[in-house]
N, C-alpha and C positions, 0 to 999 in steps of 0.2 A: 653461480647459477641462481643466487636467492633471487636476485632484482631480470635474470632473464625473460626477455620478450619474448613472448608465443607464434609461434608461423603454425602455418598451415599441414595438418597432418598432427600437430601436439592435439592432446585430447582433454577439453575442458569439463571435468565433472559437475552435474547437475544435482542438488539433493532438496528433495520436497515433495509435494503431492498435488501443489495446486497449478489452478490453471496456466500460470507466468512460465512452467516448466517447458510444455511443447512448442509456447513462441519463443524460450530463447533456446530451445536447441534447434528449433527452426534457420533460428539466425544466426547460428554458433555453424549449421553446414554452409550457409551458405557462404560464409567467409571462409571455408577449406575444415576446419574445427570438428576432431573425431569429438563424438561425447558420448561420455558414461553417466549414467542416469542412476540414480539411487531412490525409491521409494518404496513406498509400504503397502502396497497390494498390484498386484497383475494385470489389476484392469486400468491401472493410473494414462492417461494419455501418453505424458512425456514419452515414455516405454516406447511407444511408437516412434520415434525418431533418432532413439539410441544405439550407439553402435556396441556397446556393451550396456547390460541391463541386469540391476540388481536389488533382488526385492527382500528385503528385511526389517523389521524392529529397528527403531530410531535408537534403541540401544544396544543393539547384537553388536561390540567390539568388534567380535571377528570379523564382520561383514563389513562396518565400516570402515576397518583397518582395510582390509582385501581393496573396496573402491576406491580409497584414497591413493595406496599406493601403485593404483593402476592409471591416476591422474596427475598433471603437469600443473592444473590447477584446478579447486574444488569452489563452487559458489554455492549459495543456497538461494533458491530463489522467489522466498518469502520470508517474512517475520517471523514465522510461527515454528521457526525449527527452534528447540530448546540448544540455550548457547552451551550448555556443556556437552552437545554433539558436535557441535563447531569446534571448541576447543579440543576436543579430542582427535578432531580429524585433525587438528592442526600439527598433530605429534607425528604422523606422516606425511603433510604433503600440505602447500602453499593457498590460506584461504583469506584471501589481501582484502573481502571483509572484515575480517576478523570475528571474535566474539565479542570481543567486552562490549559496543557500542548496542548489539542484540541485549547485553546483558541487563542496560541500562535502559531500554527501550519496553523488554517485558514486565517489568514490575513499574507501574504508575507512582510508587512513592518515591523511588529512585529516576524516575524520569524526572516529575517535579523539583527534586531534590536539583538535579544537572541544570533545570530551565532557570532556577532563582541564583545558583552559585552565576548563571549568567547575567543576572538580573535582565530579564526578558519578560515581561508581562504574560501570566498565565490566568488563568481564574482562579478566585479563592477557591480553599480547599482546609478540609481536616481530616486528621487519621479516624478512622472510627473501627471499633472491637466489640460492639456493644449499642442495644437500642439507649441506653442513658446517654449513652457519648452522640447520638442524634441531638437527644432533645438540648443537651449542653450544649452542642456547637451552632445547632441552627439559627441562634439569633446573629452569630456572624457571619454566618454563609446567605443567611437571608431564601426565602422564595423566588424563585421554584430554584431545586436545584437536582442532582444525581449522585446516589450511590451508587457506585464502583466496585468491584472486587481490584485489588492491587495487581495481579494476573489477568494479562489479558487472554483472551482466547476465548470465555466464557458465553462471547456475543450476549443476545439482552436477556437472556434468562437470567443473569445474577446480577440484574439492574434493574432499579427502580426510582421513578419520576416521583420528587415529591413538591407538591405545589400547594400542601394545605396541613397544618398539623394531624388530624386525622390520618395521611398518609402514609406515616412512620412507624403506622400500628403494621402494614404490609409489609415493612421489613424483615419482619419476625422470623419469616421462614427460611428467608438465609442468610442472616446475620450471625450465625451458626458456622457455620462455613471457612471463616475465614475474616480475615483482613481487608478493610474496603476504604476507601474514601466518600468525603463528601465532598462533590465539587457545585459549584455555582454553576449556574444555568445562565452562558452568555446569550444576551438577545443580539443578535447579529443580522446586520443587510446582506450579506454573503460569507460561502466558504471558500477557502481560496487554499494553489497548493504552488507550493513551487516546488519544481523537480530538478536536481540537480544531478553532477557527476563530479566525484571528488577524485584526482589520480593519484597515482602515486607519491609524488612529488609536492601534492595536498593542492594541488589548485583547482578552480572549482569552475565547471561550467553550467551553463543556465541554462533551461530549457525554455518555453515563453509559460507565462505564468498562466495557470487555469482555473474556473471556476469550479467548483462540485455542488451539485445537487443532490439531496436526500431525500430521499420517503422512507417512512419508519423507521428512522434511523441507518438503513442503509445507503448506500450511493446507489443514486438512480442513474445518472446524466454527469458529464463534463462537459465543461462549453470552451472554446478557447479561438483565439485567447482573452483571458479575464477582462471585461470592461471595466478599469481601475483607474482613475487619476494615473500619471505617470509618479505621482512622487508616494503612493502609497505600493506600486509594483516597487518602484528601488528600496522602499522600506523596509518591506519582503524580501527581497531577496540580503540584501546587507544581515537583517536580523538571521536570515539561516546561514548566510556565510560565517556570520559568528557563532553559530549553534556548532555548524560541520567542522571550523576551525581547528579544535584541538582534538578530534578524534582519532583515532587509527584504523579510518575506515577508507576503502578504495571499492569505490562503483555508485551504480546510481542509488539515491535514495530523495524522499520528498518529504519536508516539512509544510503541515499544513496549519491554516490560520481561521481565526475567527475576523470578520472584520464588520464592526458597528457602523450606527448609522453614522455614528460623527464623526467616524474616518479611522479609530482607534483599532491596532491591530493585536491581535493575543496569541497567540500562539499554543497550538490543539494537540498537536504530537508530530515525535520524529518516527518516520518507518525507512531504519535500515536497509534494504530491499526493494525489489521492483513492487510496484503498485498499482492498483488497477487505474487511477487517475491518471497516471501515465500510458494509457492505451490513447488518448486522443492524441498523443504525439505523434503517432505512426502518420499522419495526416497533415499535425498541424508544423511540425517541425522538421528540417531536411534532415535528419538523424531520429531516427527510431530510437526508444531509451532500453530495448535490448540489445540495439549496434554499438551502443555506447557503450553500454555497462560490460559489454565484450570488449572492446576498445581498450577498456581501463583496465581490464583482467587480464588485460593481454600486454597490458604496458606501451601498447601504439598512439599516436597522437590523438586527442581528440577531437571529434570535428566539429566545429562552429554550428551548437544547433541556432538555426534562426530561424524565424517565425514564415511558414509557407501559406499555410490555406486556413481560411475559416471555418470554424464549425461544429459539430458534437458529438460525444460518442455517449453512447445508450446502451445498457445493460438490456442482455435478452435472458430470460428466466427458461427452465420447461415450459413452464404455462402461457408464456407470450409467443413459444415457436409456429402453432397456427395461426395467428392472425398475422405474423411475420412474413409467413409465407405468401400472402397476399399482396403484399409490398415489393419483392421477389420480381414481380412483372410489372412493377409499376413508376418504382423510382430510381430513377439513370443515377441521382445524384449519391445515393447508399450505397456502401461496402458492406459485405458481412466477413466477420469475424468470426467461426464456429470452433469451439475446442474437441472436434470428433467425441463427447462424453458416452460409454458405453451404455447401453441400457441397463446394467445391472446396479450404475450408479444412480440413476435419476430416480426422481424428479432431483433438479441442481440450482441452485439460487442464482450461477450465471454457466446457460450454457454457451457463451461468446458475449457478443458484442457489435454494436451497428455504429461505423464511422459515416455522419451527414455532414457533407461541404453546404455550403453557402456563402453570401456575400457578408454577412455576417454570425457570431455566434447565435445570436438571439432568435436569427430567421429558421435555421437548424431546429432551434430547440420549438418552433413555433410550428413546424414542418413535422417535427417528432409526436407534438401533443395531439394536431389537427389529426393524425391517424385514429386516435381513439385505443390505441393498444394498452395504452396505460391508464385509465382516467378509473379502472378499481383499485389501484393501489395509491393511497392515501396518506398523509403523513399522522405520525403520533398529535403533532400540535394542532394540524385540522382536527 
């Protein structure tokens, strides 16, 4: 039973809170696939499309004994579930992610630590405990660069840009806190992700390679697929084949890249996990990367994703849902993507997402701007 393949009618556990939940139990019915849902408040989307439904503390044993062993198999379908709920669930019931690679993925010192034991080009970086351990390591790390907390999760509040010594006086406030790095500030001509599927068997399939766009640090836009030389997409992808190589990890997940102007590629982090960069696949690839990552959890062949249509997918905020709606009656060429978010939750940093075809990425993204919906939200480097 350990290595058994899933039909139709087993019921695949869901466990998380965020948006990735309701598309893939979306995609988990429509392939036959009961699902039990695990999250932490009642008003979480997923809920909505589960056929069993269980709302608890990411640490209530009891409860997540009860959901595990009501499941044939358990995923999580983000980063952000702490590995020692994974590992725990692992003591009932089959989570062919695993934990250790979440383990390795949530603390940035031990991330780094995995990327160098590969020797794979990262940016410099130093441990730092202390504003003295700034002003000591800065002349190695050089301008500009970023402190870190080791723990992700924090988003930019426990980050801070520093591009001038003066800067390192703003530390102060939470340098306190905890353990951080200092990493280099790579100037890069694009962000780039490749998404893959690892199966059981460790073999790896490729999704087509994408761009990411930022403002303020967060992902605004994916363009795909990526305008890259062809021998800088193989680079990419080789280098995360060797990242996912020796893991004990089954489903999809995406390593993303830094890549300069002189063609050098670095590599920015691995997310275990579905991600939202992978929503342009729904479009740009014959396989969706929650059909896959069910595919893989299910032990079924995977399917040959290959490269379909042109074009981009756009983060929609609360605050972009009315001038959205204008759009609504005017572009044949847009999909919407809405994650049903209840009012009790908003305002929400993404409530969906807009996939635009065109003939190329770049016309998408040019069709995206010419709307006006976005042109207040600005980046940190502007």
């Amino acid at each position: 039973m350990e290595n058994a393949m899933l039909f139709p009618g087993d019921t695949i556990g869901i466990i998380g809170d965020s948006q990735n939940g309701i598309m893939l139990a979306q995609a988990a019915k429509k392939m036959g696939f009961k699902v039990a849902a695990y999250c932490t408040g009642q008003s979480v989307p997923t809920l909505s499309e589960a056929d069993v439904k269980i709302v608890g503390r990411m640490n209530d044993k009891e409860k997540l004994q009860d959901f595990a062993q009501r499941c044939n198999v358990v995923t999580y379908e983000s980063e952000n579930i702490a590995s020692e709920t994974v590992e725990f669930l692992e003591r009932f019931t089959k989570v062919p992610q695993g934990h250790e690679t979440l383990e390795i993925t949530q603390d940035r010192l031990l991330e780094r630590a995995f990327f160098e034991q590969l020797n794979v080009n990262i940016a410099p970086y130093a441990t730092i405990v202390s504003l003295d351990d700034i002003y000591q390591e800065i002349g190695s790390i050089g301008y500009p660069c970023v402190l870190k907390p080791i723990q992700k999760g924090f988003g930019k509040r426990r980050q801070r840009m520093i591009t001038k010594q003066t800067d390192i006086a703003r530390c102060a406030d939470i340098i306190d806190l905890g353990t951080y790095i200092l990493e280099s500030w790579v100037e890069c001509a694009k962000e780039l992700s490749v998404v893959l599927t690892r199966d059981a068997d460790g073999e790896v399939n490729f999704f087509p390679l994408v761009e990411n766009v930022y403002r303020d640090r967060v992902l605004h836009e994916t363009l795909a697929p990526a305008k890259v030389p062809e021998q800088i997409e193989q680079e990419a992808k080789r280098i995360a084949k060797e990242i996912v190589r020796g893991l004990s990890y089954v489903g999809v997940m995406q390593v993303a890249f830094f890549l300069t102007a002189e063609g050098t590629l670095y590599v920015k982090r691995l997310v275990p996990a579905l991600s939202v960069p992978g929503y342009v696949l729904e479009q740009a690839s014959s396989v969706s990367m929650f059909e896959q990552h069910l595919r893989a959890l299910a032990r079924m062949p995977l399917e040959n994703a290959v490269p379909r249509t042109s074009g981009a997918m756009v983060i929609v905020s609360t605050a972009d849902l009315e001038k959205v709606r204008l759009q609504w009656s005017l572009k044949s060429n847009w999909s919407y993507r809405l994650f049903r978010i209840p009012e009790t939750l908003r305002p929400v940093e993404r409530e969906g997402y807009i996939l635009v075809s065109a003939e190329t990425p770049e016309k998408a993204a040019a069709q995206i701007e010419a709307t006006g919906i976005w042109d207040e939200a600005k980046t940190e480097e502007e």
